[in-house]
C-alpha positions as CSV (number, residue, x, y, z in Angstrom):
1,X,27.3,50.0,-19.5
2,X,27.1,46.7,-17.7
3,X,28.8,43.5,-19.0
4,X,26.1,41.2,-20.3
5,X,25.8,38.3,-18.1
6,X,26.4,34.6,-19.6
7,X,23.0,33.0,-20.6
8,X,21.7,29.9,-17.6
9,X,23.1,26.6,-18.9
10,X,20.2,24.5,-20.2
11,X,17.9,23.4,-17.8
12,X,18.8,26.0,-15.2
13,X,17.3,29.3,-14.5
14,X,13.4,30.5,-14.0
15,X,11.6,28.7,-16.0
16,X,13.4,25.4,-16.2
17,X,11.3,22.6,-14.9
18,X,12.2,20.8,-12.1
19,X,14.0,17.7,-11.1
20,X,11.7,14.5,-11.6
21,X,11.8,12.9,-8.5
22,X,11.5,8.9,-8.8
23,X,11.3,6.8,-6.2
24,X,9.6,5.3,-3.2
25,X,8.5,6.7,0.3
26,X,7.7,4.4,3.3
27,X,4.9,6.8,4.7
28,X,4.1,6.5,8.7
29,X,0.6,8.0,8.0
30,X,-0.6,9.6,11.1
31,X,-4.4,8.8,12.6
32,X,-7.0,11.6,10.9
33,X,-5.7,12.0,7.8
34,X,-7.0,10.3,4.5
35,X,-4.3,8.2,2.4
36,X,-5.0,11.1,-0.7
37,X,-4.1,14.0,1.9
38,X,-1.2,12.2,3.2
39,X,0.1,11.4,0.0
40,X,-0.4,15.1,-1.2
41,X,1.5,16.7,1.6
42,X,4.2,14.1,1.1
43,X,4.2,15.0,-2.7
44,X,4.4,19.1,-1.9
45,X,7.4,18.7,0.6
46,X,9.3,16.5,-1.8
47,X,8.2,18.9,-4.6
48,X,7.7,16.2,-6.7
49,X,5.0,15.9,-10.1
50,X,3.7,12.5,-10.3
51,X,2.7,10.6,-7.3
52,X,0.5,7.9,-6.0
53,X,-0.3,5.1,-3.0
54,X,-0.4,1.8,-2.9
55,X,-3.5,0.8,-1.0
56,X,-5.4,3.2,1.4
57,X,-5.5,3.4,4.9
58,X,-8.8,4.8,6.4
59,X,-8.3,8.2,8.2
60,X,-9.2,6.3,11.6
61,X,-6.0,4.2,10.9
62,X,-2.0,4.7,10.7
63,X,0.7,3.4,9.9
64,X,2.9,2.1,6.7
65,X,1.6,3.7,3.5
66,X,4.4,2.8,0.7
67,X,3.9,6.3,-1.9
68,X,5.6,6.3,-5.2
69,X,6.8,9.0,-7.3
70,X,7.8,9.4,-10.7
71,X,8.3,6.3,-12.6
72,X,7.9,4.7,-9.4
73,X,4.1,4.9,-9.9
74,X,4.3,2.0,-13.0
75,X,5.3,-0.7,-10.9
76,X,2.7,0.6,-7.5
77,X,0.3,-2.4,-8.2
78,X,2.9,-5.1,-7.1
79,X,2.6,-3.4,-3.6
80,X,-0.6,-3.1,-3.9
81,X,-1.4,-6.5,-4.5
82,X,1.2,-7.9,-2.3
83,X,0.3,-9.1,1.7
84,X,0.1,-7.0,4.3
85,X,0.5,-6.8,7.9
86,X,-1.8,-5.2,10.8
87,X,-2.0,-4.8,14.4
88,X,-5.9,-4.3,15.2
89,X,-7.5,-3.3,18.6
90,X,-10.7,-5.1,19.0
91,X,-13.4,-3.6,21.5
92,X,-15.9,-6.9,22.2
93,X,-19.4,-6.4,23.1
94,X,-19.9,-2.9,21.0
95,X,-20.7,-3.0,17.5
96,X,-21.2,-0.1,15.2
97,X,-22.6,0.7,11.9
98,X,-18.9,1.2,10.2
99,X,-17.3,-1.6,12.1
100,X,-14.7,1.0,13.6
101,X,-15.0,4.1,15.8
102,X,-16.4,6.7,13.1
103,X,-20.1,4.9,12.7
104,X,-22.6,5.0,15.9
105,X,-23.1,2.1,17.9
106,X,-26.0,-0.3,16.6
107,X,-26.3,-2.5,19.7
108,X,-24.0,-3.2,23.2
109,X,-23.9,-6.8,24.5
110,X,-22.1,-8.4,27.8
111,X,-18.2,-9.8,27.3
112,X,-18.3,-12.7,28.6
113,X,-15.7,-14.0,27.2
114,X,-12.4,-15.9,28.4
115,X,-8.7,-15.8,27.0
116,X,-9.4,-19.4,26.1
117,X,-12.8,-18.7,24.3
118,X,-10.6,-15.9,22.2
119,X,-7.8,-18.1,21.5
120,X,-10.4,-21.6,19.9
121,X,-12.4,-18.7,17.5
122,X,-9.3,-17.3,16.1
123,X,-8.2,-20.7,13.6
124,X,-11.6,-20.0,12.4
125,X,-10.5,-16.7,10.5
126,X,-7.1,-18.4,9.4
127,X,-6.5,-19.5,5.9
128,X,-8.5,-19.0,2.8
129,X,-12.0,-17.3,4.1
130,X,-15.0,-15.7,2.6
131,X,-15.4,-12.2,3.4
132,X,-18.6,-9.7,2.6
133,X,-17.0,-6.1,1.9
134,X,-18.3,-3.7,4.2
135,X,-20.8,-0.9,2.9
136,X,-18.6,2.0,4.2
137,X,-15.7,0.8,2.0
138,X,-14.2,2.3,-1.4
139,X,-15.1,-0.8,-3.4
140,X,-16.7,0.5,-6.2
141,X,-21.0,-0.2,-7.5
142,X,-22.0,0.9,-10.9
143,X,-19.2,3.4,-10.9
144,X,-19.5,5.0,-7.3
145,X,-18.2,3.6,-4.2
146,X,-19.9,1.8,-1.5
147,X,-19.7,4.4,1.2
148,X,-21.3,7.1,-0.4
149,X,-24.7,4.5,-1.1
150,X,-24.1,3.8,2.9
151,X,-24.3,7.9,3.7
152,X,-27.6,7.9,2.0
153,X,-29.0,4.9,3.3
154,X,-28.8,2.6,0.5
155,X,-27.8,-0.9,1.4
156,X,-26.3,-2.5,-1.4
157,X,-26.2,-6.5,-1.7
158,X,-22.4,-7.4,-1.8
159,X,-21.3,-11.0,-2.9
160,X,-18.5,-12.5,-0.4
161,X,-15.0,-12.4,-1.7
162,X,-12.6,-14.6,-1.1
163,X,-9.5,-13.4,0.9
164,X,-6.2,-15.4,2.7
165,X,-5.3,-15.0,6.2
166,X,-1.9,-15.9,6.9
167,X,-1.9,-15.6,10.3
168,X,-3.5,-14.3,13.4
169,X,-1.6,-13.3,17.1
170,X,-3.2,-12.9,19.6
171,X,-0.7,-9.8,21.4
172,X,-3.2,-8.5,24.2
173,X,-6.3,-10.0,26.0
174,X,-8.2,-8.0,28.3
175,X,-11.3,-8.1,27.4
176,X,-13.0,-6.2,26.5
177,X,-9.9,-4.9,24.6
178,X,-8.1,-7.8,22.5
179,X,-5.0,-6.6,20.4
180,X,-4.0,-8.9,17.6
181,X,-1.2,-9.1,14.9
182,X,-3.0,-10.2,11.4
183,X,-0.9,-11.1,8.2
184,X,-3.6,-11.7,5.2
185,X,-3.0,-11.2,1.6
186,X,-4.4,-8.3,-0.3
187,X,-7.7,-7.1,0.0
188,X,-8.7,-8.2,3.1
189,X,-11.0,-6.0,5.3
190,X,-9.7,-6.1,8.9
191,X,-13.1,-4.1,10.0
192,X,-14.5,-7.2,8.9
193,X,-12.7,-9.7,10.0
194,X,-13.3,-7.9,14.0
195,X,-17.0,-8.1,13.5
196,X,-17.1,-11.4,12.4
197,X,-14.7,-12.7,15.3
198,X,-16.9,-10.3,17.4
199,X,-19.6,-12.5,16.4
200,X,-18.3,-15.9,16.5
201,X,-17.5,-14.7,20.4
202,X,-21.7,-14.0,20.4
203,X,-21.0,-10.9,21.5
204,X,-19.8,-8.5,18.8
205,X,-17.0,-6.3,18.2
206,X,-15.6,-3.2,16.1
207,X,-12.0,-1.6,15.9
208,X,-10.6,1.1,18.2
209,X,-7.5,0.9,16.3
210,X,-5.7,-0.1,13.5
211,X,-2.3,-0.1,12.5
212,X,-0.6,-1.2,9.3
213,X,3.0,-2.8,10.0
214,X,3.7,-4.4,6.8
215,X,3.1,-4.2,3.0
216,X,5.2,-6.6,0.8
217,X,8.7,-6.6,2.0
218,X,8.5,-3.3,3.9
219,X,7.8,-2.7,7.7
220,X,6.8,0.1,9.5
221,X,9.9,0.6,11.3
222,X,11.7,1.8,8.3
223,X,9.0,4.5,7.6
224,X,9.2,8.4,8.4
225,X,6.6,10.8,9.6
226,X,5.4,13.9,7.9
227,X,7.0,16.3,10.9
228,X,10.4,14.3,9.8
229,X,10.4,14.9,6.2
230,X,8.9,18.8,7.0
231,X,12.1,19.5,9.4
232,X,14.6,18.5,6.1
233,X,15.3,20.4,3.6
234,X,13.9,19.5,-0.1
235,X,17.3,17.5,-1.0
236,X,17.2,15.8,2.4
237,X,13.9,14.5,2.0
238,X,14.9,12.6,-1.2
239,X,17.5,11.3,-0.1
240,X,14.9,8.9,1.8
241,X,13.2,7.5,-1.4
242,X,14.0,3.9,-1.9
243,X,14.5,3.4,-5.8
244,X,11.9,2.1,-7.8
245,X,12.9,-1.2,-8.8
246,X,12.5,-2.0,-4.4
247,X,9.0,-2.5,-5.7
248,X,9.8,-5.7,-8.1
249,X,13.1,-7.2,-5.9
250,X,10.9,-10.5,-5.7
251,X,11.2,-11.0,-9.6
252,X,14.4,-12.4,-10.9
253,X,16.6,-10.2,-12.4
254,X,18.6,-9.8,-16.0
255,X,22.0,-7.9,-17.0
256,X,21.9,-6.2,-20.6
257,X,25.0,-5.2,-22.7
258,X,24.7,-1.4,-24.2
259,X,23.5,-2.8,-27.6
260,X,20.7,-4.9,-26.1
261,X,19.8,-2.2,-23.7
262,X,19.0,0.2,-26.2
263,X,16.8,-2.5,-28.8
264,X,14.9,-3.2,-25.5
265,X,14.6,0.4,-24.9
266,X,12.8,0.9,-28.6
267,X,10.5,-1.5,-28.1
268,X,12.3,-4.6,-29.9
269,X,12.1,-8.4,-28.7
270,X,15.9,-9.0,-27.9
271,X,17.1,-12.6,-28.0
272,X,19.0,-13.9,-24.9
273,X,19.4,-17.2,-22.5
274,X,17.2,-16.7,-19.6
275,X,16.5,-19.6,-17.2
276,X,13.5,-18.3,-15.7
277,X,10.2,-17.6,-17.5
278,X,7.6,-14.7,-16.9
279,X,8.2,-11.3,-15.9
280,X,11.7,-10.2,-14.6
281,X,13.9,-7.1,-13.7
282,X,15.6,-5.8,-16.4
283,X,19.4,-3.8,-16.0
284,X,22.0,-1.9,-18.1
285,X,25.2,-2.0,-15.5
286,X,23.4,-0.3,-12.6
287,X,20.3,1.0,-14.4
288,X,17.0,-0.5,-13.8
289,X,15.2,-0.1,-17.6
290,X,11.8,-1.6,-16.2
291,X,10.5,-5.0,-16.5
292,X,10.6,-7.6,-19.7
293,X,8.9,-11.0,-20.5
294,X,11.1,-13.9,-20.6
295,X,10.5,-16.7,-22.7
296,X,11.6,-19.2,-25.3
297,X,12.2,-16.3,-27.7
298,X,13.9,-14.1,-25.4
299,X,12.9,-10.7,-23.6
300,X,10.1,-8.9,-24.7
301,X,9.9,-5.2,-23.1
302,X,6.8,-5.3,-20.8
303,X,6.6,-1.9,-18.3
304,X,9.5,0.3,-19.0
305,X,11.2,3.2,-17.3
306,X,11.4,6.8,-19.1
307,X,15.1,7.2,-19.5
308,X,15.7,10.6,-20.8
């Protein structure tokens, strides 16, 4: 009769769950994808639960697209609110019903113009403007969004939002083709800002191309591809996350003793001398608990990490 084999330690065997992955992947989205099916792919090969993005990218476009997984995903709306960079390919004198190469032309005008014509329009678009949200956008109306009023004809009157333009390069000028580098804050609608350069030129304008190169802190450079993370294996892959307090390293950060740690951790306001006010990073030795509330009265727990 066989020996009876030793029982799986806890947590180990068939039916144990698996490991929660936390953390954050700097995505090189590829061109043809949407940011959901990206983000999908990206969650099956890091077998991961609970995941999320921080801003999409429209399948026409690549680039940086920041995902978050695990507890990660609590702190994805300071990315998502943060500035970002782009590198947009403008095609003068074509304009089209989506402002970029999936809608059909609407009209086709000459290019006549000149480096120097480019180059006085641009400081126009620079700083805080006005922007109107384009109907083929995700921006939501009475609970459905815009695009899907814009596939059945419906034109819906959109009130102009304001949006910050940090700054805009001009990289390439051969026009018709003009290549610029754009950094604008949050919410900005590059498919809009061609068309309305497009039309300050008298000529029109949509994107070919657009590339995201920046969100927050992060730059494209440091992302990976899809085909990179499939040729890993699982741990391999996760050893790419960034952690998730990368998200919140622009907020000032605290160091808790064990005893504070855990009052913060159930919930209490914990006294203790912090110089700064407002939200800031929160620590026990190495351990990022989440975020508190500074103040007169000490920390108050805000956004909190699951630690068990």
């Amino acid at each position: 009769m066989p020996s009876p084999q030793p029982s799986p330690p806890r947590g180990e065997g068939a039916n144990a769950r698996p490991k929660a992955i936390n953390g954050v992947l700097l995505l090189d989205k590829p061109v043809g994808l949407t940011s959901n099916t990206a983000l999908q792919k990206a969650k099956r090969l890091l077998n991961a639960r609970k995941a999320g993005h921080t801003g999409t990218l429209d399948p026409f476009a690549d680039g940086l697209l920041p995902l978050c997984f695990g507890e990660a995903t609590k702190f994805s709306a300071y990315l998502l609110d943060a500035d970002k960079g782009y590198r947009a390919v403008l095609q003068l004198g074509i304009t089209t019903t989506t402002g970029d190469p999936e809608g059909d032309v609407t009209a086709t005008r000459d290019v006549n113009a000149s480096r120097a014509d480019i180059e006085a329009v641009l400081p126009r678009f620079t700083g805080e403007i006005e922007q109107i949200p384009p109907m083929h956008s995700a921006l939501k109306h009475q609970g459905r969004p815009l695009y899907e009023y814009a596939r059945a004809g419906i034109d819906i009157e959109r009130p102009p939002r304001k949006v910050t333009i940090r700054s805009i390069e001009l990289l390439e000028c051969a026009p018709p083709r003009v290549v610029l580098d754009v950094r604008c804050s949050a919410g900005t609608y590059i498919r809009t800002l061609a068309q309305d350069i497009g039309a300050a030129l008298g000529c029109g304008a949509h994107l070919t191309a657009l590339t995201r190169t920046a969100a927050g802190g992060f730059a494209l450079d440091a992302a990976h591809t899809l085909d990179e993370l499939a040729a890993l294996d699982i741990p391999a892959r996760q050893t790419l996350l960034l952690p998730p307090d990368c998200l919140v390293a622009h907020l000032p950060a605290v160091r808790l003793d064990e005893t504070a740690a855990a009052a913060l951790l159930q919930g209490r306001r914990i006294p203790h001398a912090q110089p700064a006010t407002g939200l800031v990073r929160v620590y026990a030795g190495a351990d990022f608990l989440g975020l508190a509330e500074a103040g007169p009265d000490g920390l108050a727990p805000r956004r909190l990490v699951a630690t068990a």
